[in-house]
C-alpha positions as a printed Julia matrix, in Angstrom:
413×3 Matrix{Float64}:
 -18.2   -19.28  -19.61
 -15.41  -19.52  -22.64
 -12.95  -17.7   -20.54
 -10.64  -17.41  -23.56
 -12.97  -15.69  -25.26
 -13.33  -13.4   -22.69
  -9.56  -12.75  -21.96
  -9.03  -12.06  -26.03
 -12.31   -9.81  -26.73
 -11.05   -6.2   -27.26
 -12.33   -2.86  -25.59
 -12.57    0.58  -25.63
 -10.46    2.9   -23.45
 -11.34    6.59  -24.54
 -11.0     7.09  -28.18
  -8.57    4.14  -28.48
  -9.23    0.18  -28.71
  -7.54   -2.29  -26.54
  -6.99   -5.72  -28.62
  -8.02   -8.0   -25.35
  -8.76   -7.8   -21.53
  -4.48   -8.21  -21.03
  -2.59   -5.39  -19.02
   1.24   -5.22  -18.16
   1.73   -3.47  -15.12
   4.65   -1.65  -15.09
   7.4    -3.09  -13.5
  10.39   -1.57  -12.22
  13.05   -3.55  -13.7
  16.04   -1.34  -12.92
  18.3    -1.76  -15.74
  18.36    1.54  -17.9
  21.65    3.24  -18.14
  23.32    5.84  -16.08
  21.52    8.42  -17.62
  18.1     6.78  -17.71
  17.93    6.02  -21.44
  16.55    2.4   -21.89
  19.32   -0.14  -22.28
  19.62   -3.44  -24.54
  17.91   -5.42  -21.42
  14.97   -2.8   -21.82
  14.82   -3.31  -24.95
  14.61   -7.15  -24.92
  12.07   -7.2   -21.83
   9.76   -4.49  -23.83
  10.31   -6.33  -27.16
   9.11   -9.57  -25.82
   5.96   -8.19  -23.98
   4.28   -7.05  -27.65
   5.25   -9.79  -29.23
   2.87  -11.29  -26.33
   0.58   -9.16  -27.39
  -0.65   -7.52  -24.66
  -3.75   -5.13  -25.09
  -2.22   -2.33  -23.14
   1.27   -2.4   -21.97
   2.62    0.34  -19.22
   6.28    1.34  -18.97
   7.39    0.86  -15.44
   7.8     3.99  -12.67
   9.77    6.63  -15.11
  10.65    9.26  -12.72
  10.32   12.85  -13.47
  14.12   13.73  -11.63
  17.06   12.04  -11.52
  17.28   13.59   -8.08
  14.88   11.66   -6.03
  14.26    8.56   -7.09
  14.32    4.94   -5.63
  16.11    2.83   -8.13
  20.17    3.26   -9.22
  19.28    2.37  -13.13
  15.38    3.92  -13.26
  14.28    5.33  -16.23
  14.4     8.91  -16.56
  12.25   11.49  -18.72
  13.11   14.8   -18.69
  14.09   16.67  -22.12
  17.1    15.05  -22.74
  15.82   11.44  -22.51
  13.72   12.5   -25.43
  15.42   10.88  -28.29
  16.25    7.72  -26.76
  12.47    7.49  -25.68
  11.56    8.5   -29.04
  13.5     5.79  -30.55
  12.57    3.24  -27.82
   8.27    3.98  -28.8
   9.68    3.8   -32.74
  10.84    0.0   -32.08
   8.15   -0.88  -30.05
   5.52    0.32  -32.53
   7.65   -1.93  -35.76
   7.4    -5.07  -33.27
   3.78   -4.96  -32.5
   1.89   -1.98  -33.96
  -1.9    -2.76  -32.28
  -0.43   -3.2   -28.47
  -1.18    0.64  -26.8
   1.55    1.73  -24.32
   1.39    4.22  -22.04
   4.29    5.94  -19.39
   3.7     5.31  -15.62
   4.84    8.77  -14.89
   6.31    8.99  -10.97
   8.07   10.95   -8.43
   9.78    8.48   -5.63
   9.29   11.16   -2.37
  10.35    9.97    0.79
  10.6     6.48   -1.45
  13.71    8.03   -2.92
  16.89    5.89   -1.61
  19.34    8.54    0.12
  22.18    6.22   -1.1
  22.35    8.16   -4.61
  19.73   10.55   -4.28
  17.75   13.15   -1.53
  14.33   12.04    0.61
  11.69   14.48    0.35
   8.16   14.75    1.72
   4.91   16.12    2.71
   4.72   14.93    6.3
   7.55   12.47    6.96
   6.18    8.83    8.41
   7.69    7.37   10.97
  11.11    5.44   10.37
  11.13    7.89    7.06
  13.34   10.41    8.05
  12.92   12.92    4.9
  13.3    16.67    4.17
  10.23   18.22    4.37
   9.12   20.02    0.72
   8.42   23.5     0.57
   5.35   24.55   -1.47
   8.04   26.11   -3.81
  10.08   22.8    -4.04
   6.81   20.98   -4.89
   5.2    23.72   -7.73
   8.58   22.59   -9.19
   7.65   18.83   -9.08
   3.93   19.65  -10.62
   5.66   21.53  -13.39
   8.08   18.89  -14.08
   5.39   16.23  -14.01
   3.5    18.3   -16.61
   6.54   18.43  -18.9
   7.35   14.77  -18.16
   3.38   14.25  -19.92
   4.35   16.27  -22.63
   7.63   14.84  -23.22
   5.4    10.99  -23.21
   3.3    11.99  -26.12
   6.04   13.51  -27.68
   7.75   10.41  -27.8
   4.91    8.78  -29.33
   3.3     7.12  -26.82
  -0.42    6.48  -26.26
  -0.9     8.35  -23.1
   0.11    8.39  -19.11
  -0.81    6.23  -16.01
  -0.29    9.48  -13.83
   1.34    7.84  -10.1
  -1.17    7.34   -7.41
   0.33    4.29   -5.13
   2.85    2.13   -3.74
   3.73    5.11   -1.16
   5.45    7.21   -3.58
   5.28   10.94   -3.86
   1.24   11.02   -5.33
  -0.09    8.93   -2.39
   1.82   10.57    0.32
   0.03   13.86   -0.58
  -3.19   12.34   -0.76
  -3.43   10.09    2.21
  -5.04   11.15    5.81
  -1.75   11.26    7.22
  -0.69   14.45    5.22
  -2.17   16.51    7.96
   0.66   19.45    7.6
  -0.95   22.93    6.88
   0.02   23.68    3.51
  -2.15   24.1     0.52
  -2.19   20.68   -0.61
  -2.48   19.5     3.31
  -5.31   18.72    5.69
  -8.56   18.75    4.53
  -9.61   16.37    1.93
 -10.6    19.02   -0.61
  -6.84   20.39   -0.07
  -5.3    16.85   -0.67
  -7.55   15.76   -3.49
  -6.87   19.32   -5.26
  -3.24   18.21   -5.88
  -4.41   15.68   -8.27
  -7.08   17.36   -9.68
  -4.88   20.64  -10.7
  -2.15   18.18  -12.02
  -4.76   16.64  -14.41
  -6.25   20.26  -15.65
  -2.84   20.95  -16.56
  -1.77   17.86  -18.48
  -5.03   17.9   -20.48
  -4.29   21.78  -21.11
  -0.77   20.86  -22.33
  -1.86   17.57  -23.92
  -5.54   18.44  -25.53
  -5.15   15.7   -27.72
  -8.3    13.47  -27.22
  -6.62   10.43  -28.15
  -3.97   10.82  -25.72
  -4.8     8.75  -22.87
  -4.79    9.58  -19.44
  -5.36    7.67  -15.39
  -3.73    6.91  -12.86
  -3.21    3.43  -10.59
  -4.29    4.09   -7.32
  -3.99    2.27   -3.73
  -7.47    2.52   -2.9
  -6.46    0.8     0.59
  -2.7     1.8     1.84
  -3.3    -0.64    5.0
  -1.96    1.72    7.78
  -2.77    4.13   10.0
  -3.02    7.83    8.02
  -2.25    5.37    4.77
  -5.0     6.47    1.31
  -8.25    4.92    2.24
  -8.5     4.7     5.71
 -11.11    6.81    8.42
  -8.55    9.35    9.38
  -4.57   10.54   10.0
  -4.23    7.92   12.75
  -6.34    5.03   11.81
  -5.7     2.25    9.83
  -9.84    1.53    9.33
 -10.75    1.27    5.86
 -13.35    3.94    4.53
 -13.16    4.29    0.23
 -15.15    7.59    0.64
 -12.21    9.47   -0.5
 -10.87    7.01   -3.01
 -14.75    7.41   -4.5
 -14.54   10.76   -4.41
 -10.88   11.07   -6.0
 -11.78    8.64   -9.01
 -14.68   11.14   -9.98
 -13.35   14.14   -9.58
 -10.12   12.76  -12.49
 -13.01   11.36  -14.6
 -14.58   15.04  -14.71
 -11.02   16.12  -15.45
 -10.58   13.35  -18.06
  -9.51   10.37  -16.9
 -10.1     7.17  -18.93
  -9.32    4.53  -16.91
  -7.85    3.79  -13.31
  -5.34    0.91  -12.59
  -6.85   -0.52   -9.2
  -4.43   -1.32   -6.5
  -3.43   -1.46   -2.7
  -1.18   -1.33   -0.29
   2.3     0.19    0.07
   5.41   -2.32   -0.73
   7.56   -0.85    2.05
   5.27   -1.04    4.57
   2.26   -3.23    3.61
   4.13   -5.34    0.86
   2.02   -8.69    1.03
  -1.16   -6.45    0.28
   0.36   -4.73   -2.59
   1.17   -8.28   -3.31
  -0.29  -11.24   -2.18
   2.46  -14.0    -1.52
   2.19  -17.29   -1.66
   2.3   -18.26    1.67
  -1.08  -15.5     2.05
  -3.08  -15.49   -1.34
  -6.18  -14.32   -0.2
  -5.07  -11.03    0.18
  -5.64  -11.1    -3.39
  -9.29  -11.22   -2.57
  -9.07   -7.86   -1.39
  -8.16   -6.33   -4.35
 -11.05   -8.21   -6.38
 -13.01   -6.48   -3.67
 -11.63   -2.74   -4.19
 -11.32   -2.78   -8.08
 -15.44   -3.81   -8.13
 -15.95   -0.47   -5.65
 -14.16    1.68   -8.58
 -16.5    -0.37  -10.81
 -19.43    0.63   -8.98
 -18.8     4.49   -9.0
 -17.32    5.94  -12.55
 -19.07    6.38  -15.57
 -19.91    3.19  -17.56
 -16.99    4.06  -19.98
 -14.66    4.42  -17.63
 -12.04    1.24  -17.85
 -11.09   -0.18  -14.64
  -8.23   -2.12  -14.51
  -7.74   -5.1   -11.67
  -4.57   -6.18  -10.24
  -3.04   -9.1    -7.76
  -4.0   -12.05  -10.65
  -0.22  -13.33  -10.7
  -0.46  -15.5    -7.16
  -3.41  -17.38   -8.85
  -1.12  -18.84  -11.17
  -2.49  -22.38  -12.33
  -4.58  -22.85   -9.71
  -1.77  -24.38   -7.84
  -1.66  -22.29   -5.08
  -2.68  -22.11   -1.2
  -5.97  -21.25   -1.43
  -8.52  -22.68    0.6
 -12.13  -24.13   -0.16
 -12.25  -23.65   -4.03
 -11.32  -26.01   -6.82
  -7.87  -25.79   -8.38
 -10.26  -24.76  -11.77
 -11.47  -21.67  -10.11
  -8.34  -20.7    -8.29
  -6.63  -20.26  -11.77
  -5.67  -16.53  -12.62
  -7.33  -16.78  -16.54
 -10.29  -18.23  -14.32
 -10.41  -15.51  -12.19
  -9.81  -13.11  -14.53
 -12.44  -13.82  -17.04
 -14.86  -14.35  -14.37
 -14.47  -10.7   -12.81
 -14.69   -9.24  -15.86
 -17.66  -11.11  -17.08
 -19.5   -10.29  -13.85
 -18.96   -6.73  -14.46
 -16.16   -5.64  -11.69
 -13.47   -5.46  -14.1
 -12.93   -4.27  -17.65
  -9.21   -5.43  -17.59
  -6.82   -7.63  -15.8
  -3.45   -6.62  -14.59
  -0.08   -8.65  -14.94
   3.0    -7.67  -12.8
   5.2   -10.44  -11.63
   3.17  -12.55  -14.05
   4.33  -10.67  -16.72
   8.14  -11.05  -15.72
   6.91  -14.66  -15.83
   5.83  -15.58  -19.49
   5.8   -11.78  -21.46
   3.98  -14.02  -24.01
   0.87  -15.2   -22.27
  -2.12  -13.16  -24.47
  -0.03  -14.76  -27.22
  -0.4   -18.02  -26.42
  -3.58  -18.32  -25.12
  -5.0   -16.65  -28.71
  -3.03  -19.46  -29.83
  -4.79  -22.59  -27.83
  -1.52  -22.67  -26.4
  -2.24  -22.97  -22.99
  -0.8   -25.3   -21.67
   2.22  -23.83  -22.44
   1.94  -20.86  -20.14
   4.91  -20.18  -17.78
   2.95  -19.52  -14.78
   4.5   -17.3   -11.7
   5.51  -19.61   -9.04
   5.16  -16.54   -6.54
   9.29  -17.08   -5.57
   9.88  -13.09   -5.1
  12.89  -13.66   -6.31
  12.02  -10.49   -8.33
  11.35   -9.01   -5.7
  15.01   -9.39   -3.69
  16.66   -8.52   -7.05
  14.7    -5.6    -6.8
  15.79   -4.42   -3.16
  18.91   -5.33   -3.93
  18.93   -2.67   -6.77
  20.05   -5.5    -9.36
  18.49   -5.68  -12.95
  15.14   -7.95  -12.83
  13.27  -10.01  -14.1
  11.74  -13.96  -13.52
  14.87  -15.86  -12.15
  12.53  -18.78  -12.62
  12.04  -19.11  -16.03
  14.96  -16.9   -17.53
  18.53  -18.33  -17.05
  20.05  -14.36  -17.52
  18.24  -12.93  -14.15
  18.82  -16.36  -12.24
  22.49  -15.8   -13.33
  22.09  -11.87  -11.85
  19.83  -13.89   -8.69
  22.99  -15.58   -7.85
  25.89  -13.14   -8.67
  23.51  -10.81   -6.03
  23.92  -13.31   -3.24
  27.45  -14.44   -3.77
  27.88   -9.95   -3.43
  25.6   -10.03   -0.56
  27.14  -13.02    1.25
  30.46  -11.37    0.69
  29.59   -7.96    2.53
  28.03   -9.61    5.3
  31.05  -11.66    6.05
  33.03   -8.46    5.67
  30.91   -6.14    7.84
  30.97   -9.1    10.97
């Protein structure tokens, strides 16, 4: 197998072509200013993933409402982020005109941090104390999601990755555990609906057939009630309504699906797979090839959990450093047909240049994620992000955070 031929060969996603097999997951990197408009930090972290050349680049979690919403500096779009996404697409486009970029569009739910902004949900969890949403307060949210889709394509971008994971507001409607009695509540046909009526509406508002549209999707939550388990109070895995939820979008348009798991506040090693546990990662091989199985031919499916492969260098058990490897791994899944695409998160944060050097024979000169989560605590911590590792700015911000966090401890005891 010539895995870098693989990695670099391009492919259709609806009426668009990807220029390789290379996805940037979008990461919430917290660092757009106090009225959500992308900052000179977005700008640079952006800039450098196309010049990587990426085929398909996502911008990170851009919430619908500055009123819930999980991160301080998150990206807004609503109508007056408009010009300063406009602008933003504009750049993007001049650095790297062949990378397609789509909006993760999101709502945070009983994500949202009550520190700066109100908890809402559909059947609180426990330890989530929320306000529950009215079927008023939520019609609201639909038609601002809407908008938010037509606000991405009028900014010039390629299409949406509509939110379906990670616990926020589009999972906690369509998991088992939304049992409440409402019309989006209960019964899997009433849960599933909510998705299916926001996609009828998008493509109504957005008819363009080159405008792209899916959604990344926790096809396993991992916790009693959580998206793909047996029922509200079970955490058993059974994909029948994950199947069913992937074909019912790709009747209502979908192009491709962004596989993923878990739920980082309460599953977080299965959302992603730490070094110290890799082989969660085999899970997610596992799931993305079910989505393979059961949409259209066409239909590109997108893998994630490839950044704890790294090198090969990593604590997995009873395979050869070779075949641990993430390009390995990568080009092997898609060559056996479970994958059309392989998804970069922490990775990405890692070495944004990575497509570009391996079309280079540049290899060996990958920054590979060490799996440190150091990302990760800058992102709890509601600091700016990015690979504390590899870039001396965010490993600067890494240690500011701690000297801050050190301080209030000593302060509180």
């Amino acid at each position: 197998m010539d895995k870098r031929a693989v990695l670099l060969s391009p492919i259709q996603i609806g009426t668009r072509t990807a220029q390789n097999r290379f996805f940037i997951q979008p990461m919430e990197c917290n660092d757009a200013d106090p009225e959500g408009n992308p900052t000179d930090l977005t700008y640079q972290r952006y800039e450098n993933l196309f010049r990587g050349e990426a085929g398909l680049v996502c911008l990170e979690a851009i919430t619908i409402t500055d009123k819930n919403r999980s991160r301080m500096n998150q990206l807004f779009i609503m109508p007056q982020n408009l010009p300063a996404l406009t602008r933003f697409v504009s750049r993007l486009r001049e650095v790297n005109p062949k990378t397609l970029f789509i909006f993760q569009l999101t709502h945070s739910g009983e994500l949202s941090n009550p520190e700066f902004s109100k908890r809402l949900s559909v059947n609180p969890l426990p330890g989530f104390e929320a306000e529950v949403i009215t079927e008023e307060q939520f019609d609201k949210i639909v038609d601002d999601f809407v908008l938010a889709a037509k606000l991405t394509y009028e900014a010039g971008a390629d299409g949406i990755d509509m939110k379906f994971c990670h616990g926020y507001l589009g999972s906690q409607v369509l998991r088992p555990y939304n049992s409440r009695k409402w019309k989006y509540g209960g019964p899997w046909e009433n849960r599933r609906q909510f998705a299916f009526d926001l996609y009828e509406r998008i493509r109504k508002v957005v008819p363009d057939p080159n405008f792209l549209i899916g959604s990344k999707i926790s096809v396993w939550e991992g916790f009693p009630g959580g998206f793909g388990t047996a029922g509200p109070d079970t955490p058993i895995i059974d994909l029948t309504e994950p199947i069913d939820l992937v074909k019912g979008l790709e009747e209502r348009g979908a192009q491709f699906f962004i596989q993923s798991a878990g739920s980082p506040s309460i599953t977080i090693s299965l959302t992603q797979a730490d070094k110290d546990h890799p082989y969660f990662a085999y899970l997610h091989q596992f799931f993305a090839k079910v989505l393979k199985e059961n949409v259209r031919r066409e239909t590109v499916i997108i893998g994630s959990n490839y950044s704890v492969f790294g090198k090969g260098k990593n604590k997995l058990q009873a395979v050869s450093q070779e075949d641990a490897s993430l390009l390995t791994y990568g080009a092997k899944n898609i060559e056996r047909g479970y994958v059309d695409m392989i998804g970069l998160g922490r990775q990405s944060l890692a070495d944004p240049l990575l497509p570009l050097k391996l079309r280079e024979g540049r290899e060996d000169e990958i920054n590979y994620c060490t799996t440190c989560d150091n990302c990760l605590e800058l992102l709890i911590q509601q600091a700016p992000i990015g690979c504390a590792t590899y870039n001396k700015y965010y490993t600067d911000v890494l240690v500011q955070t701690r000297k801050v966090k050190g301080k209030l401890r000593v302060n509180h005891t």
